[in-house]
LUMBA-653339 format. One record per residue: x, y, z of N, C-alpha, C, CB in turn; residue number from 1. Coordinates in steps of 0.001 Angstrom, whole numbers, always signed. Each point is the difference from the previous one (the first is absolute). Glycine has a CB too. Layout:
REM LUMBA-653339
SITE       nx       ny       nz      cax      cay      caz       cx       cy       cz      cbx      cby      cbz  seq
SITE        X        Y        Z        X        Y        Z        X        Y        Z        X        Y        Z  NUM
...
REM end
This chain:
REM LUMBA-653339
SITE       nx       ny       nz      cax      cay      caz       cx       cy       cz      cbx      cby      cbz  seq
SITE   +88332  +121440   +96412     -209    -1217     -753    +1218     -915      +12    -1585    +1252    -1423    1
SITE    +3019     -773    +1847     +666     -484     -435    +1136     -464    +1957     -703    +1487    -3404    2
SITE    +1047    -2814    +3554     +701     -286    +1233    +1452     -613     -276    -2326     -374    +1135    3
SITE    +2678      +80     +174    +1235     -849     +365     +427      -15     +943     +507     +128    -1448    4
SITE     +309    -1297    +1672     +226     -720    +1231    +1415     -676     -106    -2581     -395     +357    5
SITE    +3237     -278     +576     +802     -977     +316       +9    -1056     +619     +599    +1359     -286    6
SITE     -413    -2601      +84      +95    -1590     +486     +933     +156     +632     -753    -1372    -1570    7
SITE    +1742     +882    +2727     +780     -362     +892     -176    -1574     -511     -212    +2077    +2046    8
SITE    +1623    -2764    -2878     -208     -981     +206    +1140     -661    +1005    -1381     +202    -2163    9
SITE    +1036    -1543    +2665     +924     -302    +1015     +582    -1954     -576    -1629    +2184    +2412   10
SITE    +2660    -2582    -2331     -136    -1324      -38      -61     -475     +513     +422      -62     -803   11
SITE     -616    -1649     +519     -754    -1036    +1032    +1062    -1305      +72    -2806     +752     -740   12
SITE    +3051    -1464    +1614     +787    -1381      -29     -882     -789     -796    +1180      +51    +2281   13
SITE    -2833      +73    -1989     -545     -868     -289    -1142     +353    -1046     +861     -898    +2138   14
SITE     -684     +508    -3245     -654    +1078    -1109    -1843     -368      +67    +2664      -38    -2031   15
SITE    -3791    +1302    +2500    -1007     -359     -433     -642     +987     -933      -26    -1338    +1905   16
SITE    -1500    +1138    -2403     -521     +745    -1155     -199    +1558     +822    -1394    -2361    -1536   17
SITE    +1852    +3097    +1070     -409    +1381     +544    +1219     +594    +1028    -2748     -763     -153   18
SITE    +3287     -503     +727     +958     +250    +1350    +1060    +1190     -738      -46    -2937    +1394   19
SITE     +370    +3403    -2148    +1309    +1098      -19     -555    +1217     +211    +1452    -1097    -1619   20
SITE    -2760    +1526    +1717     -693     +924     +103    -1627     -253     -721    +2487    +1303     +191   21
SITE    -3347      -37     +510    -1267     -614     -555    -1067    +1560     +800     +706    -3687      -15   22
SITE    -1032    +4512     -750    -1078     +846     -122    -1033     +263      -89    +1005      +58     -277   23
SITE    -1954      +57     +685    -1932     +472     -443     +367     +833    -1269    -1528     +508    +2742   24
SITE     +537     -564    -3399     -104    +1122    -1327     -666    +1008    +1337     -686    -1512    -3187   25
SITE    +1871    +2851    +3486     -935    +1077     +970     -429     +758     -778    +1046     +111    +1893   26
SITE    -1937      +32    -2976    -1115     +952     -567    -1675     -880     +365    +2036    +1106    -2385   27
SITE    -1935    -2377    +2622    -1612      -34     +215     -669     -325    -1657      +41    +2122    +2384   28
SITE    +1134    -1825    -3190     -891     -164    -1263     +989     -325    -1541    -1938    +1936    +1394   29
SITE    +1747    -2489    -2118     +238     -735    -1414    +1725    +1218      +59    -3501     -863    -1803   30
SITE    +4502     +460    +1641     +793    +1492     -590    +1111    -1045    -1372     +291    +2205    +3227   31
SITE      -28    -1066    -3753     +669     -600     -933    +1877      +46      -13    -2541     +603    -1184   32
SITE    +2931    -1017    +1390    +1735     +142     +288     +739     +195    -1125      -28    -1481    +1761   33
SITE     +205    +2649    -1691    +1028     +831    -1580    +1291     -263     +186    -1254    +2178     -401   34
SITE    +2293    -2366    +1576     +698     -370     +135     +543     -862    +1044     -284    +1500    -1297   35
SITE    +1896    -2231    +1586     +349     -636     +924    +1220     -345     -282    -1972     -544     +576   36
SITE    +2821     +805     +276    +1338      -39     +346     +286     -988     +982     +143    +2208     -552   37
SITE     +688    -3041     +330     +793    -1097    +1402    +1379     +633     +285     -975    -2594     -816   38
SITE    +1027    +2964    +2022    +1437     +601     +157     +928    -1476     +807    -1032    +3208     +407   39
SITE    +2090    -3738      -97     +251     -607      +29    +1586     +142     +790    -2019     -475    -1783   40
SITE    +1382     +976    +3208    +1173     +497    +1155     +850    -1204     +336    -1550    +1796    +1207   41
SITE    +1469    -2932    -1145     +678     -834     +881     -736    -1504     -698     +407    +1945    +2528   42
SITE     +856    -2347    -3541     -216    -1391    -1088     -269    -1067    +1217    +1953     +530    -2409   43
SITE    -2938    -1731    +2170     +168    -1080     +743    +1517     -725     -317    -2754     -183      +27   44
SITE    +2990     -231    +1320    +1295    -1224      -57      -60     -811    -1100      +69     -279    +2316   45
SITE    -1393     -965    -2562      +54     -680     -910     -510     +262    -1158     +219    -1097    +1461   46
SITE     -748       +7    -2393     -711     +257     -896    -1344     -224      +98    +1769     -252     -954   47
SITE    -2655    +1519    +1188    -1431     +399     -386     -416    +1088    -1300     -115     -458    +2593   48
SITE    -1208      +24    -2110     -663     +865    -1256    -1220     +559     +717     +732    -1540    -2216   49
SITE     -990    +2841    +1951    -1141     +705     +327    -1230      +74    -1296    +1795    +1382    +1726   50
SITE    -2754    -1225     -810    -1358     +110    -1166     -896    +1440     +450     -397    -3120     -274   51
SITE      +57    +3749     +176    -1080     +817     +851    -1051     +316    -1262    +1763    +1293    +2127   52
SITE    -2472     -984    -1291    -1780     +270     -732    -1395       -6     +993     +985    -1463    -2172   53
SITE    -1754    +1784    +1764    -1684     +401     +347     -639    -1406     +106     -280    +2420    -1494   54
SITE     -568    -2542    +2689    -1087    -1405     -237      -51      -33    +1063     +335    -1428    -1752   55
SITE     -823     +265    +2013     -157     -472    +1583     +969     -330     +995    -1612     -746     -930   56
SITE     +982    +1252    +2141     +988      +39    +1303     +657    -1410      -26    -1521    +1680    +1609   57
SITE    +2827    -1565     -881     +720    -1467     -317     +452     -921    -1122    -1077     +200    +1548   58
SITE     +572     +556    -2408     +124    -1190    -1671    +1305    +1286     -503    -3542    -1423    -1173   59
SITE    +4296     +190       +1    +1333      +72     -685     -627     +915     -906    +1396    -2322     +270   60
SITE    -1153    +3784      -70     -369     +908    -1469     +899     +488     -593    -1699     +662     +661   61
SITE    +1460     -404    -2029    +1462     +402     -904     -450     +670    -1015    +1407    -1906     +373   62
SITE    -2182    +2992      -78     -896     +695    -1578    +1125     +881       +4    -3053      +71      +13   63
SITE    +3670     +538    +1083    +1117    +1063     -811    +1275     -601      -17    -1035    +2121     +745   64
SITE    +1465    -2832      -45    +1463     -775     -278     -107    -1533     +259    +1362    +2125     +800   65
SITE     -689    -2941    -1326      -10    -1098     -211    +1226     -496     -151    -1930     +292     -675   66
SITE    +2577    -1084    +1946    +1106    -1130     -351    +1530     +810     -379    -2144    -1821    -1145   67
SITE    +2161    +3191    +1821    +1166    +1100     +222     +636     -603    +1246    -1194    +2318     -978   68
SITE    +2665    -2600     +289    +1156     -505    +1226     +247     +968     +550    +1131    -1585     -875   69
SITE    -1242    +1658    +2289     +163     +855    +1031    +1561     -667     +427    -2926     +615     +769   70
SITE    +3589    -1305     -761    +1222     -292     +340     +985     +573     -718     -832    -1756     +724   71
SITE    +2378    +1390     -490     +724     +876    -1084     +385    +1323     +221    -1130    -1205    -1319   72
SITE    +1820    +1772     +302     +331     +820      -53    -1150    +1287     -394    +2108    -1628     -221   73
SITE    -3205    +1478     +667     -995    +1238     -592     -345    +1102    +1009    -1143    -1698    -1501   74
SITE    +1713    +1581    +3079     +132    +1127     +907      +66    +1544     -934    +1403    -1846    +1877   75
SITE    -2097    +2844    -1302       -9    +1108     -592     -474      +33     -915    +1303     +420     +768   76
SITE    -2111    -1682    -1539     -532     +473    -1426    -1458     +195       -2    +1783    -1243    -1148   77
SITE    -2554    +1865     +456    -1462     +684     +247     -323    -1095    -1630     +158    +3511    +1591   78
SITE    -1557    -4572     -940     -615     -500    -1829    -1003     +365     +234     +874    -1999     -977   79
SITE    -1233    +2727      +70    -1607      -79    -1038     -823    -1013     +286     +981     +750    -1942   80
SITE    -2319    -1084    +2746     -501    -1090     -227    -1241      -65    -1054     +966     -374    +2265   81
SITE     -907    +1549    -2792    -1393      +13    -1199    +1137     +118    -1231    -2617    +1620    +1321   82
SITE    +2269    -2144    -2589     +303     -182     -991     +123    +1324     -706     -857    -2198     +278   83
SITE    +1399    +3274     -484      +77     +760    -1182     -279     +302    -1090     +749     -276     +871   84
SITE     -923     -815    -1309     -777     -263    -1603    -1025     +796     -801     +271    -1971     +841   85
SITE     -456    +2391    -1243    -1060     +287     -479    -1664    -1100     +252    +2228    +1237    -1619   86
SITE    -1854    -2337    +1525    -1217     -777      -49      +65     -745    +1346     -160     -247    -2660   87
SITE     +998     +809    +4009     -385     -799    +1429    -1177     +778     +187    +2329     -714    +1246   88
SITE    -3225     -385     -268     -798     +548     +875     +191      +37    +1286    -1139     -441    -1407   89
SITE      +92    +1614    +2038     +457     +664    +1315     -859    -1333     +440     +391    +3207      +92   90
SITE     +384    -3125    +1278    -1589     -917     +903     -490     +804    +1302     +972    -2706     -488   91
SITE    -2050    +2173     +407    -1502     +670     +832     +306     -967     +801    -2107    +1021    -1489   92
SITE    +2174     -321    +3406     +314     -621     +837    -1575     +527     +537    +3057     -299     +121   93
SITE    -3678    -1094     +172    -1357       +6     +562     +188     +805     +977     -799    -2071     -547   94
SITE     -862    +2516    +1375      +99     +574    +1240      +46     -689    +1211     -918    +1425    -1106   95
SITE     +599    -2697     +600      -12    -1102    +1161    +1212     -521     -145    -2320     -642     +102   96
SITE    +3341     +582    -1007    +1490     -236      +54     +915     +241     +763     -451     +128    -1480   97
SITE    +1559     -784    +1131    +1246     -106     +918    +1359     +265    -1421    -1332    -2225    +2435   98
SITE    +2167    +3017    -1705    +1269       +6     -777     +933     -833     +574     -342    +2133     -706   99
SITE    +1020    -2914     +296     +876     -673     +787    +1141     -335     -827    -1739     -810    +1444  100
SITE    +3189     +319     -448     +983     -898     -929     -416    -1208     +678    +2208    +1515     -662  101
SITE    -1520    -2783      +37     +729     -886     +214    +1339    -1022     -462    -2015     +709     +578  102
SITE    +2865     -951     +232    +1299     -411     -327      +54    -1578     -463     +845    +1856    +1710  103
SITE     -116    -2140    -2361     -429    -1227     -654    +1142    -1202     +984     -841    +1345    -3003  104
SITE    +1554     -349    +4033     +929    -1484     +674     +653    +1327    +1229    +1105    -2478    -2795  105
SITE     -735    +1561    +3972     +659     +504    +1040     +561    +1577     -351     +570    -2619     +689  106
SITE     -569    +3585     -234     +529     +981     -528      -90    +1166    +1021     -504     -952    -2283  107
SITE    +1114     +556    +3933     -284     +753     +852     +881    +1120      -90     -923    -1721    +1194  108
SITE    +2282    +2015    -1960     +910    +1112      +48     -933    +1172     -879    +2557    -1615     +156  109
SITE    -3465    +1220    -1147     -684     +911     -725     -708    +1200     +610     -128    -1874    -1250  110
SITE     +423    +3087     +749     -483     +985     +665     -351    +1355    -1768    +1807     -894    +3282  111
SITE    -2962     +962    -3347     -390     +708    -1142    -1535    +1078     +726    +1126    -2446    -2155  112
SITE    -1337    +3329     +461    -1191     +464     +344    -1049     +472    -1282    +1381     +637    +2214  113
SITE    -2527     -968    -2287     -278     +262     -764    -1282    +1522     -447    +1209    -2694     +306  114
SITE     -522    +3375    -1324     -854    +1304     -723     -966     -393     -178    +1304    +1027    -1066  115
SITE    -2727     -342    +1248     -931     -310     -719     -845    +1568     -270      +67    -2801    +1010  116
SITE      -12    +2924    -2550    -1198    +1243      -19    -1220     -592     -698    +1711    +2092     -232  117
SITE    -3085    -1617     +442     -923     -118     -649    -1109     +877     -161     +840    -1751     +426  118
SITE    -2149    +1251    -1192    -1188    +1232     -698     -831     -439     +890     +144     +422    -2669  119
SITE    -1093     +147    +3310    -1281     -438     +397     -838     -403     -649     +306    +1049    +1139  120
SITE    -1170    -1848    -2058    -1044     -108     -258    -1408     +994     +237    +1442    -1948     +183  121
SITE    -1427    +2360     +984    -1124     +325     +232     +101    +1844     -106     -525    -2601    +1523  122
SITE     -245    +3464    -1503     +331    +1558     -117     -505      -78    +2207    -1032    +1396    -3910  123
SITE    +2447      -41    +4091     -391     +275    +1567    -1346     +241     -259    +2113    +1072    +1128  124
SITE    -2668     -740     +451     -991     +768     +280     +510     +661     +957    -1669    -1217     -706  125
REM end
């Protein structure tokens, strides 16, 4: 019932929706994402910002992180992209979905990756 995976993300000179990386949901079906980690090997040169999240192929998604400076001094640091809280919600990455980042400006030195575990929805057969 229960998976995970890794994103390879890569940067881009030229920033588009999905371009830092971008995934099929590979279960075929509804799953729910319990967790997610951005590891963060190699800061962009300038100043960007990463978003990643579930939705449609090519479009700007940000259900688990949103507007995190990837520049700087944050090499070697691992963030949380689900909330902790008691009252966050998980999000349900469709089966027809896409996981993806995107960078909010030039940011070709960037080199990261992202955790992802999640539940199946559905029971095997």
């Amino acid at each position: 019932m229960y998976g995970a995976f890794t994103l390879d993300l890569i940067g881009q000179a030229v920033p588009s929706d999905g371009g830092l990386g971008e995934v099929a949901n590979p279960e075929g079906q509804d799953v729910i994402i319990t967790k997610s980690v951005l590891l963060v090997q190699t800061p962009s040169a300038g100043a960007a910002n990463i978003n990643v999240g579930c939705g449609a192929a090519g479009a700007d998604n940000n259900g688990l992180i949103a507007a995190l400076a990837i520049n700087g001094g944050i090499t070697g640091f691992a963030y949380n992209g689900l909330n902790p809280a008691a009252n966050a919600r998980h999000v349900v990455w469709g089966a027809n979905q896409v996981l993806n980042a995107t960078g909010s400006a030039a940011c070709t030195a960037f080199r990261g990756r992202v955790y992802i575990e999640y539940q199946r929805t559905q029971d095997e057969e």
